[in-house]
PyMOL Python script that loads the backbone (N, CA, C, O; Angstrom):
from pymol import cmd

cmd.read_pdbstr("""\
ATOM      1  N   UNK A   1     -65.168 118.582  73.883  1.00  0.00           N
ATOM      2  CA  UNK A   1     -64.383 117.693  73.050  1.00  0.00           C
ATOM      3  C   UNK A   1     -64.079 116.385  73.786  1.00  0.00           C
ATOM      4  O   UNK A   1     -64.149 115.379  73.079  1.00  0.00           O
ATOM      5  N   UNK A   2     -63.754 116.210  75.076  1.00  0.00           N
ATOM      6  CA  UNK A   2     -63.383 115.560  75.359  1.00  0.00           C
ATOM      7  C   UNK A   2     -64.611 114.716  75.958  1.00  0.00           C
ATOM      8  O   UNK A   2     -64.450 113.827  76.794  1.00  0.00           O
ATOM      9  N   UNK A   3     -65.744 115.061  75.483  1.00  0.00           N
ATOM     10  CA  UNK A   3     -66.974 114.064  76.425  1.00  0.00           C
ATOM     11  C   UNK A   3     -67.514 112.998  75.166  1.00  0.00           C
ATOM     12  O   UNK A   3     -68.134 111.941  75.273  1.00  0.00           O
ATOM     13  N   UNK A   4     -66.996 113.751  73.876  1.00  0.00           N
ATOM     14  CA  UNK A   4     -67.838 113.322  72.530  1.00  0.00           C
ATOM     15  C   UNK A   4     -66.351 112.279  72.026  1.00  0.00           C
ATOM     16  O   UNK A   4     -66.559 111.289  71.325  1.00  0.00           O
ATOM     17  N   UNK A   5     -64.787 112.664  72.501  1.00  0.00           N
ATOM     18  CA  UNK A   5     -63.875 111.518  72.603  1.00  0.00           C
ATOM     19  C   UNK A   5     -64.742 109.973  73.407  1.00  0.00           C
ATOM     20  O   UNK A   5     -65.165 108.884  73.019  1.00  0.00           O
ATOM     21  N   UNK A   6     -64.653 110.704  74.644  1.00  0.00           N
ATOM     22  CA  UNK A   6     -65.036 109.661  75.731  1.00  0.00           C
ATOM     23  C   UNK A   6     -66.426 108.565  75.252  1.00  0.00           C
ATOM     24  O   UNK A   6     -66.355 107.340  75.350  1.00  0.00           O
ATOM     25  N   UNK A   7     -67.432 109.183  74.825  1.00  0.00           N
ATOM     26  CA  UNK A   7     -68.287 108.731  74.358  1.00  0.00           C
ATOM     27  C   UNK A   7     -67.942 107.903  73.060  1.00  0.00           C
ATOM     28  O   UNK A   7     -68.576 106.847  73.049  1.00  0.00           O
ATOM     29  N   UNK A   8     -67.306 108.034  72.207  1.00  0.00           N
ATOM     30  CA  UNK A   8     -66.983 107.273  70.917  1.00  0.00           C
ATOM     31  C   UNK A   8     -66.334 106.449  71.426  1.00  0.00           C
ATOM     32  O   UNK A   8     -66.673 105.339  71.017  1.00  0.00           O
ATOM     33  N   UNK A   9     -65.237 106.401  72.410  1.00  0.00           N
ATOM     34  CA  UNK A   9     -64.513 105.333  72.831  1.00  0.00           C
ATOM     35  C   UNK A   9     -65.357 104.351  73.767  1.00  0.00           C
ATOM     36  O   UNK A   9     -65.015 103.170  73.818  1.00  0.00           O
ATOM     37  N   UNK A  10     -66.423 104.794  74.491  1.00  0.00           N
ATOM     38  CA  UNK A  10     -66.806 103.633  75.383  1.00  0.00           C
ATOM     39  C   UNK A  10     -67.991 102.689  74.178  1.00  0.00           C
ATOM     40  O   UNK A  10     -68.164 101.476  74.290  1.00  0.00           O
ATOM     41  N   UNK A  11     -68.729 103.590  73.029  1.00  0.00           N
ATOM     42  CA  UNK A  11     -69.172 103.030  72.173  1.00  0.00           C
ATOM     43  C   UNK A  11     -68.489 102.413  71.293  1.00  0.00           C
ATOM     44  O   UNK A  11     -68.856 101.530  70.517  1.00  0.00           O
ATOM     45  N   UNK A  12     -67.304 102.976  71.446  1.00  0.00           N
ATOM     46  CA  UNK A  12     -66.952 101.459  70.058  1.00  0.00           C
ATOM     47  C   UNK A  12     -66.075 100.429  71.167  1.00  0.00           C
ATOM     48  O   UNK A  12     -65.386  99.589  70.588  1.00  0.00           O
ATOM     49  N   UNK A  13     -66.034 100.405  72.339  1.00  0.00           N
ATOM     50  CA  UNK A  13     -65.445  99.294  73.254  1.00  0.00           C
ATOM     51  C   UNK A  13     -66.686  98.293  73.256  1.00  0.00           C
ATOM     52  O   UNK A  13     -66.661  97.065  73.176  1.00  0.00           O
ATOM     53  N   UNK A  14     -67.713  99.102  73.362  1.00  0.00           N
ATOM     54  CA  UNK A  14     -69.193  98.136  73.808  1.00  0.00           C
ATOM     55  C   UNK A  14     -69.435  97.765  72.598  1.00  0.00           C
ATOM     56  O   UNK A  14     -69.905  96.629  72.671  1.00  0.00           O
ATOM     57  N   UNK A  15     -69.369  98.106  71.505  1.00  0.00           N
ATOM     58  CA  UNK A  15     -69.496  97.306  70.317  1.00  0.00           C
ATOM     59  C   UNK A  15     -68.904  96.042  70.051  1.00  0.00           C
ATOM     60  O   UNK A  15     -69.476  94.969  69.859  1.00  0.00           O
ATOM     61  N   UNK A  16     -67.412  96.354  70.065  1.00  0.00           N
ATOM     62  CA  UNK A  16     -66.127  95.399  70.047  1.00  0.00           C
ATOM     63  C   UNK A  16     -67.190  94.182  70.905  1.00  0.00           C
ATOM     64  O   UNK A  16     -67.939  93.365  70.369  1.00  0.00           O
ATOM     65  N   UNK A  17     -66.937  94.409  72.450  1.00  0.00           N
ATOM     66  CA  UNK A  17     -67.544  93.594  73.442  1.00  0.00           C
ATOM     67  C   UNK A  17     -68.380  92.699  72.692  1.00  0.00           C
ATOM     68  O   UNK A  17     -68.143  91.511  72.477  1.00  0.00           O
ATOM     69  N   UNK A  18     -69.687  93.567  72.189  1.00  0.00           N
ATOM     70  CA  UNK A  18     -70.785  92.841  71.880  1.00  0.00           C
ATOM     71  C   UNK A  18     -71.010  91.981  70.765  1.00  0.00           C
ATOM     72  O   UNK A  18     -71.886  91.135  70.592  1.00  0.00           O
ATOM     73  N   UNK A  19     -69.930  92.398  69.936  1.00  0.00           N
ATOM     74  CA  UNK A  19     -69.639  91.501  69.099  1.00  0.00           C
ATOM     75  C   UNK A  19     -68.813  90.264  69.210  1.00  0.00           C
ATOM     76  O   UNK A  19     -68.977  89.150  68.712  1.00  0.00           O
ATOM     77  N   UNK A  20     -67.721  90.828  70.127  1.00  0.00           N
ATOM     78  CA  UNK A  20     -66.964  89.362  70.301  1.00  0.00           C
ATOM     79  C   UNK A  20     -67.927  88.239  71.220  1.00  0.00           C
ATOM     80  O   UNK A  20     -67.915  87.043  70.929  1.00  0.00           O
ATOM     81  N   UNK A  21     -68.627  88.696  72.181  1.00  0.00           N
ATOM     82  CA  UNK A  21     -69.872  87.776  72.773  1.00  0.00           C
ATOM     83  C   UNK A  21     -70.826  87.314  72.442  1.00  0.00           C
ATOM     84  O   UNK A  21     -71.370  86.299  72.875  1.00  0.00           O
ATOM     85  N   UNK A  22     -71.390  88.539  71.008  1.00  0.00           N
ATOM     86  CA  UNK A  22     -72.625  87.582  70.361  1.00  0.00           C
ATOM     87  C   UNK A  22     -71.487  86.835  69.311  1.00  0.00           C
ATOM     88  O   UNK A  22     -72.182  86.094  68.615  1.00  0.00           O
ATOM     89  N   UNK A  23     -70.373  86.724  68.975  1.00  0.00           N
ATOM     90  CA  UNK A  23     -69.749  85.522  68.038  1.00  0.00           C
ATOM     91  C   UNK A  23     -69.361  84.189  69.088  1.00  0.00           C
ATOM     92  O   UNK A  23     -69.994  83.140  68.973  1.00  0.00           O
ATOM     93  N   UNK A  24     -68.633  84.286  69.770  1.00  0.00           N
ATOM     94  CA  UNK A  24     -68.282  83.569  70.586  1.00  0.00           C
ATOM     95  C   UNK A  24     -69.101  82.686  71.200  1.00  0.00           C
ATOM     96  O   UNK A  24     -68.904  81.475  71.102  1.00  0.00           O
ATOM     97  N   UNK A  25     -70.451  83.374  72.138  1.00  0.00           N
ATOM     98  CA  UNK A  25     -71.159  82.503  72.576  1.00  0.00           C
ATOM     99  C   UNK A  25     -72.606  81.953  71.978  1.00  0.00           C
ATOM    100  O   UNK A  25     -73.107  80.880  72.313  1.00  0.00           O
ATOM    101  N   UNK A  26     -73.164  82.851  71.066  1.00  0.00           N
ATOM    102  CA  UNK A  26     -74.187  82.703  69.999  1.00  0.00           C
ATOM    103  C   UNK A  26     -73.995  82.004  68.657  1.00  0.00           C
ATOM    104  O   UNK A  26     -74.767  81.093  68.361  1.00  0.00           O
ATOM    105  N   UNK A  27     -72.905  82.410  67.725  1.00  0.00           N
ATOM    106  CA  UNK A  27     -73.211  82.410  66.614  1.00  0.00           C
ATOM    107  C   UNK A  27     -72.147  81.270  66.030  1.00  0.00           C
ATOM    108  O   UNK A  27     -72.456  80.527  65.098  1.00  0.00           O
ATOM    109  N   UNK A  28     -70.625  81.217  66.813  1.00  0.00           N
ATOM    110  CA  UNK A  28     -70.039  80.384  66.523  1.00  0.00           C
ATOM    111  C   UNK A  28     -70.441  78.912  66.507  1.00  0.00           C
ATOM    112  O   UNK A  28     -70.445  78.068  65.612  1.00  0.00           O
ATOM    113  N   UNK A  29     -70.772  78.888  67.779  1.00  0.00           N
ATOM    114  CA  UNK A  29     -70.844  77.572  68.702  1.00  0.00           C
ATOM    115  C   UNK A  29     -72.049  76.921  67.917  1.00  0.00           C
ATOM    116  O   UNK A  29     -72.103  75.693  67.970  1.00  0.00           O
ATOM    117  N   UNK A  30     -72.834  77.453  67.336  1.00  0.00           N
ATOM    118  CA  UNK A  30     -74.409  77.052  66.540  1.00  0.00           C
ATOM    119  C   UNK A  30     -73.178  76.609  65.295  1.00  0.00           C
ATOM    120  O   UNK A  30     -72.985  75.403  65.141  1.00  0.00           O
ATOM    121  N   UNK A  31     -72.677  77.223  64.759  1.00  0.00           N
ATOM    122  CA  UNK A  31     -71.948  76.790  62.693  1.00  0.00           C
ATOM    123  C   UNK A  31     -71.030  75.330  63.658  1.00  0.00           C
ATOM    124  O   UNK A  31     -71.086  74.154  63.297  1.00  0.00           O
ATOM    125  N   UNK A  32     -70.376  75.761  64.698  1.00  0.00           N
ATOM    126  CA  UNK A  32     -69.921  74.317  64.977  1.00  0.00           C
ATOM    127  C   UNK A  32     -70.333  73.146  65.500  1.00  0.00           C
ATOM    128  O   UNK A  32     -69.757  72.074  65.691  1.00  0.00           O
ATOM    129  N   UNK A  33     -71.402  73.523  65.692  1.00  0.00           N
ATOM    130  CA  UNK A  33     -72.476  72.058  66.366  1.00  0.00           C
ATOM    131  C   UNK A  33     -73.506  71.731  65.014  1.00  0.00           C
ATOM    132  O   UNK A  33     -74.165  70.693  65.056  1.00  0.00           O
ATOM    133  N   UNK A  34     -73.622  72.599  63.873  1.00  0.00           N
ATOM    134  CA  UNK A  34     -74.036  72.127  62.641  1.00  0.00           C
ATOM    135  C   UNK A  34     -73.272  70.922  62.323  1.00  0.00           C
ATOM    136  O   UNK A  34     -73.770  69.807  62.471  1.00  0.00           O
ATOM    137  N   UNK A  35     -71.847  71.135  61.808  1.00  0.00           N
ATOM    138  CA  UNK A  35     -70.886  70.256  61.486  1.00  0.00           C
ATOM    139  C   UNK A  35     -71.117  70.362  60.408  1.00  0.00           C
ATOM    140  O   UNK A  35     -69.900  70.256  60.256  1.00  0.00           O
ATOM    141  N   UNK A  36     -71.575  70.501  59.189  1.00  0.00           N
ATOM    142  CA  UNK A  36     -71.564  70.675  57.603  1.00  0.00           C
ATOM    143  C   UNK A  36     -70.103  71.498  57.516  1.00  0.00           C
ATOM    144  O   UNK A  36     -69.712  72.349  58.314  1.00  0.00           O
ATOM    145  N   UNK A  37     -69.502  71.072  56.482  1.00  0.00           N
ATOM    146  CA  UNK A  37     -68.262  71.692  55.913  1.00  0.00           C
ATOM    147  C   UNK A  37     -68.968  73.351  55.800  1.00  0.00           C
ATOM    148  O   UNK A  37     -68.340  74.168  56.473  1.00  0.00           O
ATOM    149  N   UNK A  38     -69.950  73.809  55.181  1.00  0.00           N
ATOM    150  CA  UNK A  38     -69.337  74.866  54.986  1.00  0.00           C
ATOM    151  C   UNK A  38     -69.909  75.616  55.983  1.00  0.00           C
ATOM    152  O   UNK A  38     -69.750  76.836  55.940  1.00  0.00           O
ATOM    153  N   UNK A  39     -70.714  74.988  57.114  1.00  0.00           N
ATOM    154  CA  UNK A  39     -70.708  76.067  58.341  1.00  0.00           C
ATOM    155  C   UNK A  39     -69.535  76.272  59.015  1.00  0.00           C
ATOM    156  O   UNK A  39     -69.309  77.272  59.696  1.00  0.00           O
ATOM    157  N   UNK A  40     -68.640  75.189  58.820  1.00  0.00           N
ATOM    158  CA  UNK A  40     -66.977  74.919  59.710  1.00  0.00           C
ATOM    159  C   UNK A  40     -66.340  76.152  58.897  1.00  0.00           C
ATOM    160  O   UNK A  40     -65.578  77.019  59.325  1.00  0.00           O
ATOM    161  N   UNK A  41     -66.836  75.996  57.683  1.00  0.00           N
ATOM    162  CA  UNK A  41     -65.519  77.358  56.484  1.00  0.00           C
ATOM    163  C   UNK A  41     -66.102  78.591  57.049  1.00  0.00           C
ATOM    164  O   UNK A  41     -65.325  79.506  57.323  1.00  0.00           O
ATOM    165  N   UNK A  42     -67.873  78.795  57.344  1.00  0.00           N
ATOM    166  CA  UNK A  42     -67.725  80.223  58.375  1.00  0.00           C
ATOM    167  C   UNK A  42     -67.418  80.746  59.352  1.00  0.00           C
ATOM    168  O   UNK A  42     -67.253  81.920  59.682  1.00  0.00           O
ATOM    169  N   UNK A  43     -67.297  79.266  60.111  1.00  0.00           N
ATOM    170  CA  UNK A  43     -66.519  79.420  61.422  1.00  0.00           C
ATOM    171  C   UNK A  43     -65.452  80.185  61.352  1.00  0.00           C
ATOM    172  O   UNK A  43     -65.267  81.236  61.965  1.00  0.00           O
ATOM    173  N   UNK A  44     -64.645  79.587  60.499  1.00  0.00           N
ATOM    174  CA  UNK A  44     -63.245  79.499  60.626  1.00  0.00           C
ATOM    175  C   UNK A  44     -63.170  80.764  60.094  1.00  0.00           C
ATOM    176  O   UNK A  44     -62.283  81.448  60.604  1.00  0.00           O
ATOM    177  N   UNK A  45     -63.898  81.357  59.126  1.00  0.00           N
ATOM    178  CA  UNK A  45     -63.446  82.664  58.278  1.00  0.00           C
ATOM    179  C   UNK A  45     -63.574  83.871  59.253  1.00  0.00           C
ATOM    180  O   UNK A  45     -62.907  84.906  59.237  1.00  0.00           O
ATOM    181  N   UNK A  46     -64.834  83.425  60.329  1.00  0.00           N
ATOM    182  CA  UNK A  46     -65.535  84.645  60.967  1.00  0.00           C
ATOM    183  C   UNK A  46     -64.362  84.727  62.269  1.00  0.00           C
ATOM    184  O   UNK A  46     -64.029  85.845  62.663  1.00  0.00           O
ATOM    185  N   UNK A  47     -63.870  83.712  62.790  1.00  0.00           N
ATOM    186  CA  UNK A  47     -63.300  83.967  63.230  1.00  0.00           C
ATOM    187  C   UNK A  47     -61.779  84.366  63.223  1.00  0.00           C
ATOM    188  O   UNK A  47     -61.180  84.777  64.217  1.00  0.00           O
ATOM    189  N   UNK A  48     -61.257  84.199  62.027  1.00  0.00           N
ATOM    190  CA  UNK A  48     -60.344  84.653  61.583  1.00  0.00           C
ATOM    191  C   UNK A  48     -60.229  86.497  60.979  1.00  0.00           C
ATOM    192  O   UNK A  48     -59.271  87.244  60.777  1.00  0.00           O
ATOM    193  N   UNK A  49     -61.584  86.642  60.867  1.00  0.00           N
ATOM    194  CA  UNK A  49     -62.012  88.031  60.720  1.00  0.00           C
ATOM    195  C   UNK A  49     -61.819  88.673  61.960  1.00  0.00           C
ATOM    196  O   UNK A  49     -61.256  89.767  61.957  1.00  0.00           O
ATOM    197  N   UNK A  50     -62.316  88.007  63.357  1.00  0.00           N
ATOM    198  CA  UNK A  50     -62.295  88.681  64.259  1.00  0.00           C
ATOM    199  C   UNK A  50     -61.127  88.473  65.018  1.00  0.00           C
ATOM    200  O   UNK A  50     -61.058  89.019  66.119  1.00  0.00           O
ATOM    201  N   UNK A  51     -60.010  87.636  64.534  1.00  0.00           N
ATOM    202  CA  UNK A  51     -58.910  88.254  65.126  1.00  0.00           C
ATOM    203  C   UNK A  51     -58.200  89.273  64.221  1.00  0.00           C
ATOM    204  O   UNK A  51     -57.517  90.113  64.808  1.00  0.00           O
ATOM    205  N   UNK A  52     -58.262  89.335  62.731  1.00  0.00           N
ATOM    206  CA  UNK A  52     -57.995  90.688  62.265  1.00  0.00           C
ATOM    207  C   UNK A  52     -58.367  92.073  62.776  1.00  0.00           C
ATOM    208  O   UNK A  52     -57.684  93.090  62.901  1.00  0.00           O
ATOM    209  N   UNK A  53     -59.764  91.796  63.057  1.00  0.00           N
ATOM    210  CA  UNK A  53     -59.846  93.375  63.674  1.00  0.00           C
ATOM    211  C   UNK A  53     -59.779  93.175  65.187  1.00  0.00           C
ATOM    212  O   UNK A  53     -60.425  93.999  65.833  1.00  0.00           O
ATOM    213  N   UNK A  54     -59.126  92.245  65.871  1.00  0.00           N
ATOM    214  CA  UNK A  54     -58.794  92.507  67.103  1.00  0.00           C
ATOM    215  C   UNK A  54     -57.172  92.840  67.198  1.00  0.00           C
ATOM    216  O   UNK A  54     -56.740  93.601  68.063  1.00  0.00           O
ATOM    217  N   UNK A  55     -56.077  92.012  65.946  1.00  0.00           N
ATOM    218  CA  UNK A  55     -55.232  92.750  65.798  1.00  0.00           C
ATOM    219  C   UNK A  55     -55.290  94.567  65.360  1.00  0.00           C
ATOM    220  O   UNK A  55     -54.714  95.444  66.003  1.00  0.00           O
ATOM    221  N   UNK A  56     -55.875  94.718  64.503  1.00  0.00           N
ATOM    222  CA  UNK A  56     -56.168  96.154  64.023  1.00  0.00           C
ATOM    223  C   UNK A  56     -56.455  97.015  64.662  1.00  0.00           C
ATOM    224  O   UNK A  56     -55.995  98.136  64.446  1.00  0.00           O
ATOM    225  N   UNK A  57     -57.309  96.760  65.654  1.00  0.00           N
ATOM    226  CA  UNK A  57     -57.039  97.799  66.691  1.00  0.00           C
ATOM    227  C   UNK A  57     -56.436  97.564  67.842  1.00  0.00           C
ATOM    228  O   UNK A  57     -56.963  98.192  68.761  1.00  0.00           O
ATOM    229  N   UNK A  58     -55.650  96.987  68.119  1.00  0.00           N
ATOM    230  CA  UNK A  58     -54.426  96.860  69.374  1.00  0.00           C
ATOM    231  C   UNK A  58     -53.669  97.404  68.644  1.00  0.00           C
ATOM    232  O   UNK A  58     -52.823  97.879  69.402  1.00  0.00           O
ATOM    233  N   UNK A  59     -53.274  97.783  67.123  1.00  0.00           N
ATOM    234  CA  UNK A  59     -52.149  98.302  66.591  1.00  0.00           C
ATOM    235  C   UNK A  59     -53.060  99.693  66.734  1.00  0.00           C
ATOM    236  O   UNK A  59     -52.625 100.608  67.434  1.00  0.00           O
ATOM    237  N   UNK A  60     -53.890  99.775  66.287  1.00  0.00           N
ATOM    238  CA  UNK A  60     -54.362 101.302  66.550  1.00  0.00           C
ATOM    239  C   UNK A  60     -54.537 101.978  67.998  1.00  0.00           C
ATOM    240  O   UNK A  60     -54.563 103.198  68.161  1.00  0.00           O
ATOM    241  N   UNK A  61     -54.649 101.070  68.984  1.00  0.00           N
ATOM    242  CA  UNK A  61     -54.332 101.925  70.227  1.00  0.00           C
ATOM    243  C   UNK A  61     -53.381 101.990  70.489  1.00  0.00           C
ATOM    244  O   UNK A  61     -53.218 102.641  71.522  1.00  0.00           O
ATOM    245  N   UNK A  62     -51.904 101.343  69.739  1.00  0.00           N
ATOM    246  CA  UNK A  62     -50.668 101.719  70.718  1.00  0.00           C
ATOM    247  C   UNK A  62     -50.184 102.613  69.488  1.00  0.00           C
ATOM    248  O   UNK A  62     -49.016 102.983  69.610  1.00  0.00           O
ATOM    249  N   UNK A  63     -50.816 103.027  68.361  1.00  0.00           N
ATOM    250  CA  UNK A  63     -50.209 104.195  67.628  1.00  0.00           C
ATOM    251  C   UNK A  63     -50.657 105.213  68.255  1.00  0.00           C
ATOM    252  O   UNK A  63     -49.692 105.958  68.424  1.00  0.00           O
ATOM    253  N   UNK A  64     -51.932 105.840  68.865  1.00  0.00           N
ATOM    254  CA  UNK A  64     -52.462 106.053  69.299  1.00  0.00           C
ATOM    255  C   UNK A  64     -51.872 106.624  70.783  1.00  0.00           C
ATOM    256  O   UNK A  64     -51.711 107.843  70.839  1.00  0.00           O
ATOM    257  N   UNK A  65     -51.562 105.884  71.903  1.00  0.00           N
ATOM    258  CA  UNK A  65     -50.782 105.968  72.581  1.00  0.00           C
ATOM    259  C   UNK A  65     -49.478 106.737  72.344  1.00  0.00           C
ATOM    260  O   UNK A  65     -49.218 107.821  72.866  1.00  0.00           O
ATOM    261  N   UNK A  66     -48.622 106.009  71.434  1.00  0.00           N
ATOM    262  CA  UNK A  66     -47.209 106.356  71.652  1.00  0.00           C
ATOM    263  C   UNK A  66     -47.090 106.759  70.079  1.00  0.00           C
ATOM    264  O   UNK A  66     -46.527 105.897  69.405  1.00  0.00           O
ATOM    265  N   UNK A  67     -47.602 108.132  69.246  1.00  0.00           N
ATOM    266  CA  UNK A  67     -48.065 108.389  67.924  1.00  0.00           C
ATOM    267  C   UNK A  67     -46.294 108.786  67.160  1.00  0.00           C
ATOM    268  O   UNK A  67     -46.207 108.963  65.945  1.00  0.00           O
ATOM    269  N   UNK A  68     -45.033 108.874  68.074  1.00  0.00           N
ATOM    270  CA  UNK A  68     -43.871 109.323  67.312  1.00  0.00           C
ATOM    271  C   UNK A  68     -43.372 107.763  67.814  1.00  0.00           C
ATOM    272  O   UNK A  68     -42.320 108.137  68.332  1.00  0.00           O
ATOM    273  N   UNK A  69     -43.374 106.592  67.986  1.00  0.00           N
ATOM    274  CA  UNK A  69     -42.359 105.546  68.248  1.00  0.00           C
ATOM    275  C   UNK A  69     -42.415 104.959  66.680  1.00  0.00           C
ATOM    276  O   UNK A  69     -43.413 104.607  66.051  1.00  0.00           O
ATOM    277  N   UNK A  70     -41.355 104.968  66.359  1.00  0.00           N
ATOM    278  CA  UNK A  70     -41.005 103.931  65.203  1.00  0.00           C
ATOM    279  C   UNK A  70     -40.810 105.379  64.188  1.00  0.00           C
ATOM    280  O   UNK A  70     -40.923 105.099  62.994  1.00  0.00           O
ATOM    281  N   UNK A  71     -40.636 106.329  64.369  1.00  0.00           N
ATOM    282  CA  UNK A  71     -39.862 107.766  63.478  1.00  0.00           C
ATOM    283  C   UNK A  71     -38.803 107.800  64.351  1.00  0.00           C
ATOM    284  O   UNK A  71     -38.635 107.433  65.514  1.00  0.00           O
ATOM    285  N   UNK A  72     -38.204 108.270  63.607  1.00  0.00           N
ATOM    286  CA  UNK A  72     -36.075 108.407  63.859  1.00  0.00           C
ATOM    287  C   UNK A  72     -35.842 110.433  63.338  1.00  0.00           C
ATOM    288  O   UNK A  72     -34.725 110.949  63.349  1.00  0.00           O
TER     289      UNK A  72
END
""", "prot")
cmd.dss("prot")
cmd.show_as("cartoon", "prot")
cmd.util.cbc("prot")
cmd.orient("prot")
């Protein structure tokens, strides 16, 4: 159990990773050196996507973590 935990967690870290690096240094930087309005509106959306799911799971690892804080 705990190798097939370990394994899902280092795969979805290396995912996360690989995604925030192929956006960041690949895919963004190309829609913002276009300069057309609506490559700027994917910019802006994609990256606004990816701080949603970078909030979403920082809330999911500290539920995760600490699974009774915020019950009384």
């Amino acid at each position: 159990m705990f190798a097939t935990k370990l394994t899902l967690i280092l795969l979805g870290a290396l995912l996360y990773l690989g995604g925030t690096c192929t956006w960041f240094i690949w895919i963004c930087p190309d829609l913002v050196g276009t300069g057309t309005t609506e490559a700027l509106l994917y910019a802006f959306a994609g990256t606004c996507a990816w701080l949603l799911i970078t909030f979403g799971l920082a809330v999911h690892i500290i539920k995760q973590a600490r699974p009774t804080a915020g019950k009384r």
